[in-house]
Structures are given as structure tokens and as C-alpha cells.
C-alpha positions in Angstrom: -23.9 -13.4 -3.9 -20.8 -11.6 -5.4 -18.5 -12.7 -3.2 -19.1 -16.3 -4.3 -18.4 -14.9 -8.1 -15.0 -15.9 -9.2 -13.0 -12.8 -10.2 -12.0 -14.9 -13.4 -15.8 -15.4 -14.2 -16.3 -11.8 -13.8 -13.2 -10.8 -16.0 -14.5 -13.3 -18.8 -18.0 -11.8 -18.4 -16.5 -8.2 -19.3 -14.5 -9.3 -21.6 -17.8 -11.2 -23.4 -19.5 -7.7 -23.6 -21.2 -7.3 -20.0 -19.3 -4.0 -19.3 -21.9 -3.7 -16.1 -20.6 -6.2 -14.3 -17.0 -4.5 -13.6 -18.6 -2.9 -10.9 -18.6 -5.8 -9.1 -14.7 -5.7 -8.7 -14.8 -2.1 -8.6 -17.2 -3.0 -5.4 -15.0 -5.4 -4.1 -11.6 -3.7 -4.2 -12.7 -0.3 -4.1 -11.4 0.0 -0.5 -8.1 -1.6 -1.7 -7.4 0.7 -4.0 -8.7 3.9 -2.2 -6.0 2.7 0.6 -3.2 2.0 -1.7 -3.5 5.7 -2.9 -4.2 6.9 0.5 -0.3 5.8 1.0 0.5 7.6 -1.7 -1.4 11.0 -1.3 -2.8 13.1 2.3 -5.7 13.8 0.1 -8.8 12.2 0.6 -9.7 13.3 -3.0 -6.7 12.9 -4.6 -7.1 9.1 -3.7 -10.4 8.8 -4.7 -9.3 10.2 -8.0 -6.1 7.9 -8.3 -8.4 5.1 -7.2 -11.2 5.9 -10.4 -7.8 5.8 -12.9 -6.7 2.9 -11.2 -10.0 1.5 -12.3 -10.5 3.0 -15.5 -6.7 1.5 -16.6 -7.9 -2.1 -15.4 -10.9 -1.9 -17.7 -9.3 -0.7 -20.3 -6.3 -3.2 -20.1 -8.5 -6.2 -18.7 -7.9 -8.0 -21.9 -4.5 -8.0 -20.8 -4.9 -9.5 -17.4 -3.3 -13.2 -17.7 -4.6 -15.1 -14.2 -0.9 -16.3 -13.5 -1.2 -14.0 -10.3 -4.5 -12.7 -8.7 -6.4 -9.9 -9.8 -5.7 -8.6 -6.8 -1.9 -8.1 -7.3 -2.6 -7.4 -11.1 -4.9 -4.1 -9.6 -2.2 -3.5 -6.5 0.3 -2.6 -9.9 -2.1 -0.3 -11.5 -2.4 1.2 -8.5 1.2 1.5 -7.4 2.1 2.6 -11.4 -0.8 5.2 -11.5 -0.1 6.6 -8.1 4.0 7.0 -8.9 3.5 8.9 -12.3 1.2 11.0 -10.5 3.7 11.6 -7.4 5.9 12.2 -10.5 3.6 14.7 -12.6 2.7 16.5 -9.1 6.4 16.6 -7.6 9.4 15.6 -9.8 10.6 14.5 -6.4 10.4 11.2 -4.1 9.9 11.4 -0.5 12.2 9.9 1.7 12.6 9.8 5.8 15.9 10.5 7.2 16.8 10.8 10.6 15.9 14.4 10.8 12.4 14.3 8.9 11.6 11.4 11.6 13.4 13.3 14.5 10.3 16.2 13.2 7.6 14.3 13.0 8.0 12.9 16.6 8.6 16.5 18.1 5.5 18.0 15.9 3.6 14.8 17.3 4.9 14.9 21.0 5.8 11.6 20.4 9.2 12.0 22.1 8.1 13.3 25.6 4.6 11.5 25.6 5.4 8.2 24.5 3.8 6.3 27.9 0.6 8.0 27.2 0.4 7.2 23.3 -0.5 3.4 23.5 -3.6 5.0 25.9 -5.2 7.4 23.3 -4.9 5.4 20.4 -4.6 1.2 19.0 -1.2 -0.3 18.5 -2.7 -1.0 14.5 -2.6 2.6 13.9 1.0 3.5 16.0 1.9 0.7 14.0 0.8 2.6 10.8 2.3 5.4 12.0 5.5 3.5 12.2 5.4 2.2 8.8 4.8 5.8 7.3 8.1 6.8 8.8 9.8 4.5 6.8 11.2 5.2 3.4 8.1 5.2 1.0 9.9 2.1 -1.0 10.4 0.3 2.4 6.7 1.4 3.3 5.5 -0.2 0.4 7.3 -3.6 0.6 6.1 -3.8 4.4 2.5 -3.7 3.7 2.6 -5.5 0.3 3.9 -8.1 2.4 2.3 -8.0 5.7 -0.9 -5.3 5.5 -1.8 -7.0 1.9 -0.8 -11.0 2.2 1.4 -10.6 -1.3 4.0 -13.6 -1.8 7.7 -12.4 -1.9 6.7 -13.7 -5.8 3.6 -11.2 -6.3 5.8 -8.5 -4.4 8.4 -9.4 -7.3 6.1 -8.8 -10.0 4.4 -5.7 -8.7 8.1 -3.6 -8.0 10.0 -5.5 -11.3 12.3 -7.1 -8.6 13.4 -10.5 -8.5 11.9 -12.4 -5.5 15.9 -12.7 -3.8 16.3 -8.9 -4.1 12.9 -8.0 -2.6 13.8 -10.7 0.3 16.8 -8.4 1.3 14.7 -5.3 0.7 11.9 -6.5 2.9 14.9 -7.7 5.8 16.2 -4.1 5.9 13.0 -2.4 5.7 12.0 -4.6 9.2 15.4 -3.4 10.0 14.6 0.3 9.9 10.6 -0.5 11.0 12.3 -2.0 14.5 14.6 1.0 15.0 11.8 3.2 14.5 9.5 1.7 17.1 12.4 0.9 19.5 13.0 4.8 18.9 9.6 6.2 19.1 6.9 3.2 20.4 8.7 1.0 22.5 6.3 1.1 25.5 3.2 0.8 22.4 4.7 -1.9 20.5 7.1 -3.9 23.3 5.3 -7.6 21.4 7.3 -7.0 18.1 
């Protein structure tokens, strides 16, 4: 039955004074937001924490939720925004993969000498996955905004503060980068891309 409830009806029932039934979106997009952070963090409880401020912020901001985009993409901000000023807070720093840190991670894995056998043990969704977290965190993000979450080069606009032709040429060089690191690494895995 709360699938078939509108998340406008349930934001205008909030708003009204039915605090309760927020957990109905917190049900709905918990995953969501627990995998955003997940992204973001290696810590299982460090997302779960980012993903109950990620919550808390949408309650106490609902008011402010507009329904020119979809909740969904309204929450995806929170998320991204809460999980960046913690990165921030935690590190100072943000993470990028060069050629090196990639040229690690497929040593440390075995990826280099074992790449026949890898498409074996494991599905091409998570060598794919594994791809993508290779990638620059920034290009990482636009790829599954885009393709992992179904966000419109639009919604992808509004949830980075880019303009829909600059996140175009950002998401065309981040499929760029996402090729050369499967044609590096996962060619025999991923020959269908």
C-alpha cells in the first residue's frame, strides 16, 4: 500500500503535522541513500550514519522541497552535499585515481595476471562497479547519477550546480576514462560495452 502513495501526498501529509508518516520515504529510499554514502565512505557505519543526516536534513528542510524535480533527485543532493562536507570534515582532501593508484589497485587485486578468471568468480554488475570506482570520484558520480540512478542530464545539472551542456561533456569523458579502464583491466569481463 505505500508504494501506491504519491511522494507529494506524503510530503503534504508531513508538512500538515503527520511527522509519522516520513518514515514511509525514509522506508522507501533508505537503500538509496545508504548506497549513495556507501560511494562515498568503506564504512558500513559511516554510511548508515551519513544516510540518518541525509534524512534528518530532508525533514527538517521538507518545507523547502519545491516538486519541480523528484524527491528522489531532491534527497540524491542531500546526500551528495552531506556526504562531501563530511569527506571534507574527515579529510580536507578529495580522492582521485591516477594512473598509478589504478595501476595498485589491479596488482593488490590480481587483476592484471588473473583477468581470464575474473568474469568466473564474480558478475559483470559488480566488475562493472568495480570499474566505476576506479574512476575519478566526480566522474564516478556522474556515471551512476546517470546510468545506476536514471537522473536526466537536467536532474544531474541540478544536483552538481552544472549546467546540463557542461555535465554532457563531463559525462562523455567520464565514459571516456570508464572504457579505458575496462579495456585496461576487464576486457575479457566486459567485451559487450
Amino acid at each position: 500500500m505505500q508504494e501506491q502513495i504519491k511522494d507529494a501526498d506524503i510530503i503534504q501529509q508531513v508538512l500538515k503535522g503527520q511527522q509519522a508518516v516520513f518514515s514511509i520515504l525514509v522506508d522507501r529510499y533508505g537503500h538509496f541513500v545508504f548506497t549513495i554514502a556507501l560511494k562515498y565512505v568503506n564504512s558500513r557505519e559511516e554510511a548508515e550514519e551519513l544516510a540518518q543526516d541525509t534524512f534528518v536534513k530532508a525533514y527538517r528542510f521538507l518545507a523547502d522541497f519545491n516538486n519541480k524535480s523528484k524527491f528522489s533527485t531532491w534527497l540524491y543532493t542531500i546526500a551528495h552535499n552531506t556526504c562531501l562536507s563530511f569527506l571534507r570534515k574527515k579529510q580536507g582532501i578529495t580522492i582521485a585515481a591516477d594512473e598509478e593508484q589504478i595501476n595498485m589497485i589491479a596488482e593488490r587485486s590480481g587483476m592484471a595476471e588473473q583477468a581470464s578468471h575474473l568474469g568466473e568468480s564474480r558478475s559483470q554488475k559488480k566488475v562493472l562497479a568495480e570499474a566505476i570506482h576506479m574512476l575519478p570520484p566526480a566522474d564516478a558520480e556522474l556515471i551512476n547519477l546517470f546510468y545506476m540512478a536514471g537522473q536526466s542530464i537536467e536532474e544531474i545539472g541540478l544536483i552538481t550546480g552544472m549546467d546540463a551542456n557542461n555535465v554532457k561533456v563531463k559525462l562523455f569523458r567520464a565514459r571516456q576514462k570508464l572504457r579505458s579502464i575496462i579495456e585496461k583491466y576487464y576486457r575479457d569481463e566486459l567485451s559487450y560495452l
